[in-house]
N, CA, C and O atoms as a Tripos MOL2 file, in Angstrom:
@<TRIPOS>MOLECULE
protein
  288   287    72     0     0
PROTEIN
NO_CHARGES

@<TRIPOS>ATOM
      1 N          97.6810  106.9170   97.5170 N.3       1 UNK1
      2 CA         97.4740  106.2880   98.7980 C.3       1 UNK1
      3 C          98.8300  106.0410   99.4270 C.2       1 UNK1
      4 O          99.8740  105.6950   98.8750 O.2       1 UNK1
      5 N          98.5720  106.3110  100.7810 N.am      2 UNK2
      6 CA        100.3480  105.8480  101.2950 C.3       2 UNK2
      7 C          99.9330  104.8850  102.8460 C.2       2 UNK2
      8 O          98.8100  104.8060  103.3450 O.2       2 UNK2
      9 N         101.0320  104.3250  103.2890 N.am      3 UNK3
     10 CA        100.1420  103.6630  104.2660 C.3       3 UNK3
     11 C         102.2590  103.7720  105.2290 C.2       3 UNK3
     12 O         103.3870  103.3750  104.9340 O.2       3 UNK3
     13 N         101.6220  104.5270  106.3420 N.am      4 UNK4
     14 CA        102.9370  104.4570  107.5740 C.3       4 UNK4
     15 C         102.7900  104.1350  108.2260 C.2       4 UNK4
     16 O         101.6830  104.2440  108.7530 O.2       4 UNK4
     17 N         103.9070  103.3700  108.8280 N.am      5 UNK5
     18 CA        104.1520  102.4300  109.8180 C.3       5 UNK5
     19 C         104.3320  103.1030  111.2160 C.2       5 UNK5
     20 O         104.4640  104.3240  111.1350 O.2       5 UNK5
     21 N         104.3630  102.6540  112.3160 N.am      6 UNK6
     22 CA        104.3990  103.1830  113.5490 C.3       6 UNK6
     23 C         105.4910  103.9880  113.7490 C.2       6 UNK6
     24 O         105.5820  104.5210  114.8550 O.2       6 UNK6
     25 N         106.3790  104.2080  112.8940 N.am      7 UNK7
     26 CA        108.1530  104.9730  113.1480 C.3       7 UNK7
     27 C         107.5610  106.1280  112.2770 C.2       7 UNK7
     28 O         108.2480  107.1480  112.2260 O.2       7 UNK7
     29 N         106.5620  106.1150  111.6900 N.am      8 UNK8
     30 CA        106.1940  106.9970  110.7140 C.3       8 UNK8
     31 C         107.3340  107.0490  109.2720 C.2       8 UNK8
     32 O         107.7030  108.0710  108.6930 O.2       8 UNK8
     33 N         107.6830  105.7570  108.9780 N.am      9 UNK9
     34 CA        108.3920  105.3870  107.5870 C.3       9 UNK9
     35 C         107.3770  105.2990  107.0920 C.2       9 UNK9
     36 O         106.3120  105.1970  107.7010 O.2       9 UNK9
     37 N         107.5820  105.3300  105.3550 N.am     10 UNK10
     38 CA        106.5130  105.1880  104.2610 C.3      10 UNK10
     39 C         107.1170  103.8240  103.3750 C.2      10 UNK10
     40 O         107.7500  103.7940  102.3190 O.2      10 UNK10
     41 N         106.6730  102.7940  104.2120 N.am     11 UNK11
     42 CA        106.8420  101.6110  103.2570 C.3      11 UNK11
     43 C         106.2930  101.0180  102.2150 C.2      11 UNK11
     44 O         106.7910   99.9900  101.7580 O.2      11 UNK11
     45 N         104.9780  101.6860  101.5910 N.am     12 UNK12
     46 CA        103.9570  101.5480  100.7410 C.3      12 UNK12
     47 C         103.2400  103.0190  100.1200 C.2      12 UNK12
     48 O         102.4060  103.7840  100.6040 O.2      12 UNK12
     49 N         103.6820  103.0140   99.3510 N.am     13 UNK13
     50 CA        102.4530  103.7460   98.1480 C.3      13 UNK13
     51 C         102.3240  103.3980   97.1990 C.2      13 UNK13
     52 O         103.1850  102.8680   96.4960 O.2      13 UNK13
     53 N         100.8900  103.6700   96.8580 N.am     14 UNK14
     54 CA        100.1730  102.6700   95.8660 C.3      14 UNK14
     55 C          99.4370  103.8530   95.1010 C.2      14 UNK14
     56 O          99.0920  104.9510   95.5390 O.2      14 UNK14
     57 N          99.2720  103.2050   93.5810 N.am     15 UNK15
     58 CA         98.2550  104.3840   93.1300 C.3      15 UNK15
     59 C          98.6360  105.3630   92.4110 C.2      15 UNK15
     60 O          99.7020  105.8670   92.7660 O.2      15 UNK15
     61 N          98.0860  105.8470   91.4390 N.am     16 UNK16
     62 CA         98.2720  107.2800   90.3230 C.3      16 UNK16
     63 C          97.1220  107.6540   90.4810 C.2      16 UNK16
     64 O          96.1420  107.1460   91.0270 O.2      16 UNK16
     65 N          97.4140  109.1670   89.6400 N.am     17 UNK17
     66 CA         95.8770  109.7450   89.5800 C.3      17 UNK17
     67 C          95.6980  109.5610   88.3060 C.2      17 UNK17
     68 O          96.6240  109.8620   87.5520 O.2      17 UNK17
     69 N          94.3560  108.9770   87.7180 N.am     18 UNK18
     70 CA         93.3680  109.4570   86.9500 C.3      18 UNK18
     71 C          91.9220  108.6640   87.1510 C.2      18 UNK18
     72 O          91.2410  108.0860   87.9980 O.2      18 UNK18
     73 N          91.9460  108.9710   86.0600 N.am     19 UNK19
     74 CA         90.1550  107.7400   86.2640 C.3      19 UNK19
     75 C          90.0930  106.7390   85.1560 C.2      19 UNK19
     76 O          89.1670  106.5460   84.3670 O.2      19 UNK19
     77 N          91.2890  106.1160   85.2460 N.am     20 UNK20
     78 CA         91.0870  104.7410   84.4070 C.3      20 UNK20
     79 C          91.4950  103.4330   85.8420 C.2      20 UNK20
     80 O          92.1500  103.5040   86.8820 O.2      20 UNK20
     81 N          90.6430  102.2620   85.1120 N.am     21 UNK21
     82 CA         90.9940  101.5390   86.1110 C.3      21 UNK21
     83 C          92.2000  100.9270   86.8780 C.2      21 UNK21
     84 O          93.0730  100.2570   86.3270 O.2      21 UNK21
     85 N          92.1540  101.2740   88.4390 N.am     22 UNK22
     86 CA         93.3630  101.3360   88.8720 C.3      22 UNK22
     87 C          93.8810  102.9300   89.2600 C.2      22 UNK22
     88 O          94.6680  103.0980   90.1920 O.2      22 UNK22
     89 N          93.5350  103.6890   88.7260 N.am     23 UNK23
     90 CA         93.9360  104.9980   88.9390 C.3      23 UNK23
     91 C          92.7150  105.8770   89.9200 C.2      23 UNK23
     92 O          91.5010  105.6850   89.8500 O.2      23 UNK23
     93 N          93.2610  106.6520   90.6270 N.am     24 UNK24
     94 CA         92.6420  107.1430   92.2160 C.3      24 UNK24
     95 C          92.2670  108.6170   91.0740 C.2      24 UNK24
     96 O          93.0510  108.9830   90.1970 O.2      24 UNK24
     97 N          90.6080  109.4330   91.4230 N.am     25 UNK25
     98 CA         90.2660  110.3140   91.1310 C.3      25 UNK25
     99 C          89.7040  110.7640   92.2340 C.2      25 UNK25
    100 O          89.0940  110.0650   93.0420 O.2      25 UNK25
    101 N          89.8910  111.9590   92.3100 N.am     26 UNK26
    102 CA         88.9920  111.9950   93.9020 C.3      26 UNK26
    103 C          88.3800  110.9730   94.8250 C.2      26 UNK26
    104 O          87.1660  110.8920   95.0140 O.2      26 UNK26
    105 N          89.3280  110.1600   95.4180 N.am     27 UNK27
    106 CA         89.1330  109.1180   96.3610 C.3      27 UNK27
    107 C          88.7470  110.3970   97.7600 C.2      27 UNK27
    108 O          89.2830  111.4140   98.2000 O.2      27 UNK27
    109 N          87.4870  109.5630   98.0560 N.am     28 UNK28
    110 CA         86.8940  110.3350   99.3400 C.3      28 UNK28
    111 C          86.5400  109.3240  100.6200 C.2      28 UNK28
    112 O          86.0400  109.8440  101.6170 O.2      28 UNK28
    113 N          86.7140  108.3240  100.6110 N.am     29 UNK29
    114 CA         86.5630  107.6820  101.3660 C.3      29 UNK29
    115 C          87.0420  105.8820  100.7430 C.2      29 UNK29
    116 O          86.8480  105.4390   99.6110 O.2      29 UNK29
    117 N          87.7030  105.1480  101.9530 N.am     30 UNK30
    118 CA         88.2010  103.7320  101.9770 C.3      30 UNK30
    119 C          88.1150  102.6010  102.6880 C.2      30 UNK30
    120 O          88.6520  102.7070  103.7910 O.2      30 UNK30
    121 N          87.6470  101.5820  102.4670 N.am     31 UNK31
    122 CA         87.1190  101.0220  103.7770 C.3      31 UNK31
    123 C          87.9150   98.9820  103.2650 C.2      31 UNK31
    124 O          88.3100   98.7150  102.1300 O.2      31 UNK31
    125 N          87.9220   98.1470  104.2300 N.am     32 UNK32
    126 CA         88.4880   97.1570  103.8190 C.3      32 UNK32
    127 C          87.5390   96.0750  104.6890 C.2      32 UNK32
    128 O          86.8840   96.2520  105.7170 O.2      32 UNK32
    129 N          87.7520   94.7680  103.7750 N.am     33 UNK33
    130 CA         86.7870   93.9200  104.3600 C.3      33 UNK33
    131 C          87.5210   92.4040  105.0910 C.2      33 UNK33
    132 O          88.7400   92.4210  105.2630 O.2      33 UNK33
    133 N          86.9590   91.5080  105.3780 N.am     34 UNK34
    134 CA         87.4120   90.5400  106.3380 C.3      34 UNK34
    135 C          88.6160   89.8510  105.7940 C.2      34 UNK34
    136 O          89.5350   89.3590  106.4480 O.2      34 UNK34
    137 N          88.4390   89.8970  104.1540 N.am     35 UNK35
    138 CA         89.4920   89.2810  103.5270 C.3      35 UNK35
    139 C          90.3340   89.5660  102.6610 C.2      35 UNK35
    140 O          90.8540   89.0010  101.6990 O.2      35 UNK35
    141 N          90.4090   90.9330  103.3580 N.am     36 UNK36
    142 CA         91.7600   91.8030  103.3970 C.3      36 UNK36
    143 C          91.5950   92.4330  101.5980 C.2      36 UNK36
    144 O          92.6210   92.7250  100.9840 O.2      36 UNK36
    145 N          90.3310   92.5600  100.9960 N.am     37 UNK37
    146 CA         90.1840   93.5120   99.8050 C.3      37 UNK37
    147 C          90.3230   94.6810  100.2530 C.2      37 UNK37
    148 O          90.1100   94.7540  101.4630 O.2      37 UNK37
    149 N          90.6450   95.7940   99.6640 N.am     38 UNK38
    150 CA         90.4550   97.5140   99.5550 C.3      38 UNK38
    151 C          89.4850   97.8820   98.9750 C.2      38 UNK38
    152 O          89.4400   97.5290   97.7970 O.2      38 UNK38
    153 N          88.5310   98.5650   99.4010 N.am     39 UNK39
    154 CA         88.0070   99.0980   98.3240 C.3      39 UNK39
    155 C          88.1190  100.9220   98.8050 C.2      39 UNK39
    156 O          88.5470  101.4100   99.8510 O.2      39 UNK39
    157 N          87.3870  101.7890   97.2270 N.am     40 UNK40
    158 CA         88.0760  103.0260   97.5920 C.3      40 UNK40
    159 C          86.3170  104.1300   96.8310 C.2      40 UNK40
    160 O          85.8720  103.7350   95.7530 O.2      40 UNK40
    161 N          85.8110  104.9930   97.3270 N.am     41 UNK41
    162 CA         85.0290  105.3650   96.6250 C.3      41 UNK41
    163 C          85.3830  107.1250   96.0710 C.2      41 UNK41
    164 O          85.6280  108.1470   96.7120 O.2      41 UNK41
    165 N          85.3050  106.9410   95.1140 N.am     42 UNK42
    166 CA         85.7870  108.4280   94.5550 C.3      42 UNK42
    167 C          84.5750  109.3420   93.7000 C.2      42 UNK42
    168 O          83.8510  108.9710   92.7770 O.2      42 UNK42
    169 N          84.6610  110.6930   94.3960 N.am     43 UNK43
    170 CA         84.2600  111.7490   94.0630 C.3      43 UNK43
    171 C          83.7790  112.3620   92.7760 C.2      43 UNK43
    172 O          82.6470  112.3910   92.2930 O.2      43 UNK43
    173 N          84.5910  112.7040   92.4680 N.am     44 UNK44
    174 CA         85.1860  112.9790   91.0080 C.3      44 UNK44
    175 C          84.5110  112.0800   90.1830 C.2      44 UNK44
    176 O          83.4060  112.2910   89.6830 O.2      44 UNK44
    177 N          85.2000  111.0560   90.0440 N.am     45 UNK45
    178 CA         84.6810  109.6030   89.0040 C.3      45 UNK45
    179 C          83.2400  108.6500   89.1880 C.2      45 UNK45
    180 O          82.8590  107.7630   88.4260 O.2      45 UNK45
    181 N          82.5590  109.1460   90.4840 N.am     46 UNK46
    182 CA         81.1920  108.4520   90.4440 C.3      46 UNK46
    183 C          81.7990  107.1550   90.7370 C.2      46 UNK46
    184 O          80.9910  106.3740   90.2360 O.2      46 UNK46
    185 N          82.8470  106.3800   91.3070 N.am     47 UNK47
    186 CA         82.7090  105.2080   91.0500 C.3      47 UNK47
    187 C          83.1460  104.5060   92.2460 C.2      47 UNK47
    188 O          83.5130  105.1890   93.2020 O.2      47 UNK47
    189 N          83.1590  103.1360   92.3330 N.am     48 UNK48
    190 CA         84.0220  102.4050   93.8170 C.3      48 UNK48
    191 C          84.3640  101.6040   92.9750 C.2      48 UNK48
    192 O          83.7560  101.1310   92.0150 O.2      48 UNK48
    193 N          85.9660  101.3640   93.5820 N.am     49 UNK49
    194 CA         86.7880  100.1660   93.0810 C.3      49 UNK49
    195 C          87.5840   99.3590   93.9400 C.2      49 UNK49
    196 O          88.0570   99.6960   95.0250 O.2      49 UNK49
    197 N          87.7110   98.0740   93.2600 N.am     50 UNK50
    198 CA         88.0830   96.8910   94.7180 C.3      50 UNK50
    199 C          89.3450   96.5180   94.2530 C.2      50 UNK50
    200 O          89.5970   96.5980   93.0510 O.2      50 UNK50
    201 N          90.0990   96.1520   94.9940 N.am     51 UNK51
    202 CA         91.8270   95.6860   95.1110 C.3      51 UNK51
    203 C          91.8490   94.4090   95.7750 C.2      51 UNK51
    204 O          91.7310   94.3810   97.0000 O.2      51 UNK51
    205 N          92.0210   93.0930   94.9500 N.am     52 UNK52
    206 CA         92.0950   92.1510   95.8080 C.3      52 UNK52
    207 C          93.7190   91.8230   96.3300 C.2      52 UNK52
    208 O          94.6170   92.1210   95.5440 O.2      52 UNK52
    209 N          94.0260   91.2990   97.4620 N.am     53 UNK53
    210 CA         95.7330   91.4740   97.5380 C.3      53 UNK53
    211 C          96.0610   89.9760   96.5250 C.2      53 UNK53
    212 O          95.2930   89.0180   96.4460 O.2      53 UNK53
    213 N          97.2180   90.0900   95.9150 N.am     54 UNK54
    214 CA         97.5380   88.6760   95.4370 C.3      54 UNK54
    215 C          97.9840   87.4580   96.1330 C.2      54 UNK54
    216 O          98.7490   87.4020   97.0960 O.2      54 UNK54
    217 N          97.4050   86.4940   95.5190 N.am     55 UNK55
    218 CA         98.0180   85.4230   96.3760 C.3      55 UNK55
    219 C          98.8270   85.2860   96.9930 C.2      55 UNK55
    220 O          99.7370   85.9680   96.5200 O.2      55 UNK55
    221 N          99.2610   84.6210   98.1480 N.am     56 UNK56
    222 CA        100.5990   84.8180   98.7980 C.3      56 UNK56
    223 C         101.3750   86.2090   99.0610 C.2      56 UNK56
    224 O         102.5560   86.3760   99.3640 O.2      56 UNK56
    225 N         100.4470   87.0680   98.8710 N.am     57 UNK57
    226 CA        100.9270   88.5950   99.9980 C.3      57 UNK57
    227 C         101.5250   89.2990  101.3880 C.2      57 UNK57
    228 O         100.7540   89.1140  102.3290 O.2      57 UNK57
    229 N         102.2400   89.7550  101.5980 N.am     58 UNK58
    230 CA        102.5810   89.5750  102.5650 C.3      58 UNK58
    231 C         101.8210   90.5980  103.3010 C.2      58 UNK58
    232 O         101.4430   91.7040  102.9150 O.2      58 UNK58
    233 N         101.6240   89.8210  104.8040 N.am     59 UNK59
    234 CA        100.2850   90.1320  105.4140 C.3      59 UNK59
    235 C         100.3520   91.1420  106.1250 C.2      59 UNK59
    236 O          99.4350   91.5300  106.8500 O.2      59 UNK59
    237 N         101.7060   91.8120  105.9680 N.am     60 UNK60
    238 CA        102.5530   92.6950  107.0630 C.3      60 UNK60
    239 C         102.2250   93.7460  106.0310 C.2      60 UNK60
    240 O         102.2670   94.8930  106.4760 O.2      60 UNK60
    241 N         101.8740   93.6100  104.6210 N.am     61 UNK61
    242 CA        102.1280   94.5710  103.5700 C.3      61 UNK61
    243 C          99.8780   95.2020  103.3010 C.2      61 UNK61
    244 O          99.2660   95.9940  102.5850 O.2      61 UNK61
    245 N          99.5940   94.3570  104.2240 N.am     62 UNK62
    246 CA         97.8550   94.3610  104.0800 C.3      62 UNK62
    247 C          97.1790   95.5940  104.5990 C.2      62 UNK62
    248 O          97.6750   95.8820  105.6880 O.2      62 UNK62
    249 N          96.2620   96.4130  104.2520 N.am     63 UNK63
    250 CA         95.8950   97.1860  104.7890 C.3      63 UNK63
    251 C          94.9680   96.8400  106.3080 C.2      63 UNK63
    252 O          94.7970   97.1970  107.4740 O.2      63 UNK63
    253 N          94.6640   96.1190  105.5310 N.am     64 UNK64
    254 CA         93.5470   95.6550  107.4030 C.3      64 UNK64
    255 C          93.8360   94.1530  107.5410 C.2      64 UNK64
    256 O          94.3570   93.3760  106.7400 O.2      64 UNK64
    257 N          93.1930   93.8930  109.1950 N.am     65 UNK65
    258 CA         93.7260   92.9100  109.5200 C.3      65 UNK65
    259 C          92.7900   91.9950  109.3670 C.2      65 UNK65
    260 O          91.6230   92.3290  109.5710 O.2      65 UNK65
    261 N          93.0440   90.8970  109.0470 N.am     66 UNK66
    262 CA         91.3960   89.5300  109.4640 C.3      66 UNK66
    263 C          90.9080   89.5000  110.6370 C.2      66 UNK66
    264 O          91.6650   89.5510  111.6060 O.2      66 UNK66
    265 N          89.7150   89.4230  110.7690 N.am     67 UNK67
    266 CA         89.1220   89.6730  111.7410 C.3      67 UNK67
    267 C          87.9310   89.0080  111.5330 C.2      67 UNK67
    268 O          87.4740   89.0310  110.3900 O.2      67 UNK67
    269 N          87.1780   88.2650  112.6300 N.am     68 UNK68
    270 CA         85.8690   87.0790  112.5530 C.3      68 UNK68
    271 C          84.3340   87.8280  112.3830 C.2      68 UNK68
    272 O          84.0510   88.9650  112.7610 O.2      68 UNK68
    273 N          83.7790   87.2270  111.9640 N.am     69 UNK69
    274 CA         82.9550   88.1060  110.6510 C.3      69 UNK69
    275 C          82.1180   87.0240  111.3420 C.2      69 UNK69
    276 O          82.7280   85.9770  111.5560 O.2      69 UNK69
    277 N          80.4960   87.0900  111.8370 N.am     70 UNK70
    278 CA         79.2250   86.3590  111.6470 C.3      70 UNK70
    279 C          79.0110   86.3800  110.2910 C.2      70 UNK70
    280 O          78.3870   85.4240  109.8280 O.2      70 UNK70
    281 N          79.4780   87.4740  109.3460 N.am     71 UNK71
    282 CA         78.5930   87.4180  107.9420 C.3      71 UNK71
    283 C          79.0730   86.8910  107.2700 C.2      71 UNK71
    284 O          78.6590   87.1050  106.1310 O.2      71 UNK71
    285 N          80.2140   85.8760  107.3740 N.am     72 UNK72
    286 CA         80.8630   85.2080  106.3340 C.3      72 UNK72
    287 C          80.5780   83.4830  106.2100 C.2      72 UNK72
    288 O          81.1180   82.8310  105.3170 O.2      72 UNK72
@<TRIPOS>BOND
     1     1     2 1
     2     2     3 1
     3     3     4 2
     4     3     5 am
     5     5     6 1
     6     6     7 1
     7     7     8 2
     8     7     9 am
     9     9    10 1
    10    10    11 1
    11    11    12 2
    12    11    13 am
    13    13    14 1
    14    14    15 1
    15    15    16 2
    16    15    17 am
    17    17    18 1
    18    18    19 1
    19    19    20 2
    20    19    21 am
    21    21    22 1
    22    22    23 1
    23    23    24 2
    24    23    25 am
    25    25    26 1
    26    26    27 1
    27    27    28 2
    28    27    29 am
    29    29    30 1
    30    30    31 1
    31    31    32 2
    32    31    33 am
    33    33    34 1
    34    34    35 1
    35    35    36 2
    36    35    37 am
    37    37    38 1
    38    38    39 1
    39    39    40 2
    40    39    41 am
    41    41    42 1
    42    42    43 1
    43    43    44 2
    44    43    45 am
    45    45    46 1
    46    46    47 1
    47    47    48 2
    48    47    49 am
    49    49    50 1
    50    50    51 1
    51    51    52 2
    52    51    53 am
    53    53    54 1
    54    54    55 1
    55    55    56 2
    56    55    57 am
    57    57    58 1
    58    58    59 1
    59    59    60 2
    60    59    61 am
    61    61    62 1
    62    62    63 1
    63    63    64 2
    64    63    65 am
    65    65    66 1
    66    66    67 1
    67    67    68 2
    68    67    69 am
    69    69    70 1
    70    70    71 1
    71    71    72 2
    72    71    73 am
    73    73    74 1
    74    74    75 1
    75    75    76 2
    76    75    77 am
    77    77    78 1
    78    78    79 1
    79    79    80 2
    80    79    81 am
    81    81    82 1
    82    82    83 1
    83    83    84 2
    84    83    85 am
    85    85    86 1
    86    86    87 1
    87    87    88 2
    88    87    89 am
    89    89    90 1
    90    90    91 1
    91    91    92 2
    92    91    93 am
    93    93    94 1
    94    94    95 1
    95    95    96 2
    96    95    97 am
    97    97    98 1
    98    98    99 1
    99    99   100 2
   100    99   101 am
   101   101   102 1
   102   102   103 1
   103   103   104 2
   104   103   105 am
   105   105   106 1
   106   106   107 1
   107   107   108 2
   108   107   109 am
   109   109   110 1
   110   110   111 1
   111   111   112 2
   112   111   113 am
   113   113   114 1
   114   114   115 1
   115   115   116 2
   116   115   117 am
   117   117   118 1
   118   118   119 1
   119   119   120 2
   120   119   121 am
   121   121   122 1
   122   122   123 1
   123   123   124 2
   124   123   125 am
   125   125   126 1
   126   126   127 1
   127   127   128 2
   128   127   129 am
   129   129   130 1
   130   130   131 1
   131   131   132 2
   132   131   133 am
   133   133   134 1
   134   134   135 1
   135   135   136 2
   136   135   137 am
   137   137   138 1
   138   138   139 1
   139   139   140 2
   140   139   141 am
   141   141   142 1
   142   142   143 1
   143   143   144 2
   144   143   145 am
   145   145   146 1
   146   146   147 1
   147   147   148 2
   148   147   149 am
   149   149   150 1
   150   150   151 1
   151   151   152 2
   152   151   153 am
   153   153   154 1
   154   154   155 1
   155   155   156 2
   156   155   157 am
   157   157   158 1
   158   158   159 1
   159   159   160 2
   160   159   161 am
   161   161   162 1
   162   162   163 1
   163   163   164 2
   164   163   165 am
   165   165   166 1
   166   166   167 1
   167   167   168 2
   168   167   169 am
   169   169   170 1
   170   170   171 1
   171   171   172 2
   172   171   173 am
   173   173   174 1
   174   174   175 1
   175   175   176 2
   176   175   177 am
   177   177   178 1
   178   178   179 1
   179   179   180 2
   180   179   181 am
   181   181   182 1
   182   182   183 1
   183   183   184 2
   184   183   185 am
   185   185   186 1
   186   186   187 1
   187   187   188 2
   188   187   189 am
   189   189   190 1
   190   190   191 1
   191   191   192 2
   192   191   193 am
   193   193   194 1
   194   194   195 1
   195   195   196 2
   196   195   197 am
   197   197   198 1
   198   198   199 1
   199   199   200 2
   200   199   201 am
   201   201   202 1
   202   202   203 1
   203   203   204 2
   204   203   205 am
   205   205   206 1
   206   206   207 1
   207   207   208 2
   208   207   209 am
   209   209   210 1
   210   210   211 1
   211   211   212 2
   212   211   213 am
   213   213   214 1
   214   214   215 1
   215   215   216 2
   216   215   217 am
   217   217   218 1
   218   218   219 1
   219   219   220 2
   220   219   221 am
   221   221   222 1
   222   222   223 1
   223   223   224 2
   224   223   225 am
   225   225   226 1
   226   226   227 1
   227   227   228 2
   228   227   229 am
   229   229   230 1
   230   230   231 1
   231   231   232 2
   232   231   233 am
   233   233   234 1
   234   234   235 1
   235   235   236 2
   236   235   237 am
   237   237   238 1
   238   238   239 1
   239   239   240 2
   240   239   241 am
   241   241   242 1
   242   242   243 1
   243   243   244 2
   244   243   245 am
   245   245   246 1
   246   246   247 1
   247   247   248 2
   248   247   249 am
   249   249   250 1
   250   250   251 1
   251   251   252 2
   252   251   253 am
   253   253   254 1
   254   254   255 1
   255   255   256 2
   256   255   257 am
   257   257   258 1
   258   258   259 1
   259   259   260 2
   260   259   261 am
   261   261   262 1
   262   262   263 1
   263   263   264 2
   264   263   265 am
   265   265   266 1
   266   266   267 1
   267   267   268 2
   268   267   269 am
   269   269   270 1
   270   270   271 1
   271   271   272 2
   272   271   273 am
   273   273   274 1
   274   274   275 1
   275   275   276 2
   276   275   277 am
   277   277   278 1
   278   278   279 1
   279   279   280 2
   280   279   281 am
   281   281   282 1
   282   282   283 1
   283   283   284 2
   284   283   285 am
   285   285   286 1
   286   286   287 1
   287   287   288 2
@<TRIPOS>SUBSTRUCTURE
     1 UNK1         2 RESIDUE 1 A UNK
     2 UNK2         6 RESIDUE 1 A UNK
     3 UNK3        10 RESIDUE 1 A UNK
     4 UNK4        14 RESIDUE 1 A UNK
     5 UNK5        18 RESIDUE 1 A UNK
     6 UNK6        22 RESIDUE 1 A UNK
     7 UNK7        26 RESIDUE 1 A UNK
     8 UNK8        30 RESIDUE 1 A UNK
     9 UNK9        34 RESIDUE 1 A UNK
    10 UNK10       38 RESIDUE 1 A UNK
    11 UNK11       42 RESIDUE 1 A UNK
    12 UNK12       46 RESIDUE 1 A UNK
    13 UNK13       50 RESIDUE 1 A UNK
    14 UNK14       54 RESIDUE 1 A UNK
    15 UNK15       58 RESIDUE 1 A UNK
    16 UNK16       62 RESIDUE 1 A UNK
    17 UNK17       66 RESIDUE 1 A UNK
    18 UNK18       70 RESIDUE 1 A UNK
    19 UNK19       74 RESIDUE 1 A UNK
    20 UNK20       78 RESIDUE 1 A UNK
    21 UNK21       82 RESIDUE 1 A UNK
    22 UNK22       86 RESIDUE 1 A UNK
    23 UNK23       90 RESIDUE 1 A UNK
    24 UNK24       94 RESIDUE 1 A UNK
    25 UNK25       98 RESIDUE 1 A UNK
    26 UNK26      102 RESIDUE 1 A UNK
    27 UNK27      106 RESIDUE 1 A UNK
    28 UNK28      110 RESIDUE 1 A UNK
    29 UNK29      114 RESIDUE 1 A UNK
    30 UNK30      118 RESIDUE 1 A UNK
    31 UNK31      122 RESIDUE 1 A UNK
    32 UNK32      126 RESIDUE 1 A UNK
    33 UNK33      130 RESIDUE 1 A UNK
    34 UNK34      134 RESIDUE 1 A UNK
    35 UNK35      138 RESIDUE 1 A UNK
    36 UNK36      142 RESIDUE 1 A UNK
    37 UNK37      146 RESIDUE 1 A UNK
    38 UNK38      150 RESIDUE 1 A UNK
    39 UNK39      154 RESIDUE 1 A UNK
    40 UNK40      158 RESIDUE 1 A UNK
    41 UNK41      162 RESIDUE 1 A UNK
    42 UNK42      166 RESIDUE 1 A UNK
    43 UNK43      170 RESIDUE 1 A UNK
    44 UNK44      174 RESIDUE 1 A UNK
    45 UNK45      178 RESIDUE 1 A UNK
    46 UNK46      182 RESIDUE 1 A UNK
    47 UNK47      186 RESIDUE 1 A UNK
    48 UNK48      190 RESIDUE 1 A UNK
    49 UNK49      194 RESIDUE 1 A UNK
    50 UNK50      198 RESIDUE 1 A UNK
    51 UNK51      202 RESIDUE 1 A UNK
    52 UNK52      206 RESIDUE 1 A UNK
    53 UNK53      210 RESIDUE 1 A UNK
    54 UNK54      214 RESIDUE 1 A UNK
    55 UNK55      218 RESIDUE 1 A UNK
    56 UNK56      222 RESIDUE 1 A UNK
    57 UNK57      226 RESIDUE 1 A UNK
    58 UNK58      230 RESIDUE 1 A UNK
    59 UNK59      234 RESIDUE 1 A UNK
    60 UNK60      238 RESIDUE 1 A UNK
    61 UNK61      242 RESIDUE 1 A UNK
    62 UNK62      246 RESIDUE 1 A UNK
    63 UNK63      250 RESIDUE 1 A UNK
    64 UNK64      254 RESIDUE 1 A UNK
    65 UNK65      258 RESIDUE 1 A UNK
    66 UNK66      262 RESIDUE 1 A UNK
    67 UNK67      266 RESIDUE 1 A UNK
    68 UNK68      270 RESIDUE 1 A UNK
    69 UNK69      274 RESIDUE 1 A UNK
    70 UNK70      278 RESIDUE 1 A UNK
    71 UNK71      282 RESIDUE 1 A UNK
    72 UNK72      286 RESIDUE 1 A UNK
């Protein structure tokens, strides 16, 4: 996974390949939720896996932004 910034620098990559947990196997699709988890669903491995950011993260370093949710 890589994630670029508007200058098109690469300030983040995250991730190896295999299929142990933590490791990307045919990731085919990624989607993120109100409170800023990742999750990633992969191909290959049958599986979806979630990334919570750690405490005190920096929010500049987050894949998505917070955003107001009725469903929460």
């Amino acid at each position: 996974m890589l994630k670029y910034d508007l200058e098109r620098a690469l300030p983040l990559l995250v991730g190896v390949w295999g299929d142990f947990a933590g490791g990307f196997w045919g990731v085919h699709g990624f989607s993120v939720d109100q409170d800023g988890n990742f999750y990633t669903a992969e191909v290959d491995s049958g599986r979806v896996q979630k990334f919570r950011p750690r405490a005190g993260a920096n929010p500049a370093y987050l894949v998505g932004k917070p955003v107001y949710s009725a469903w929460k």
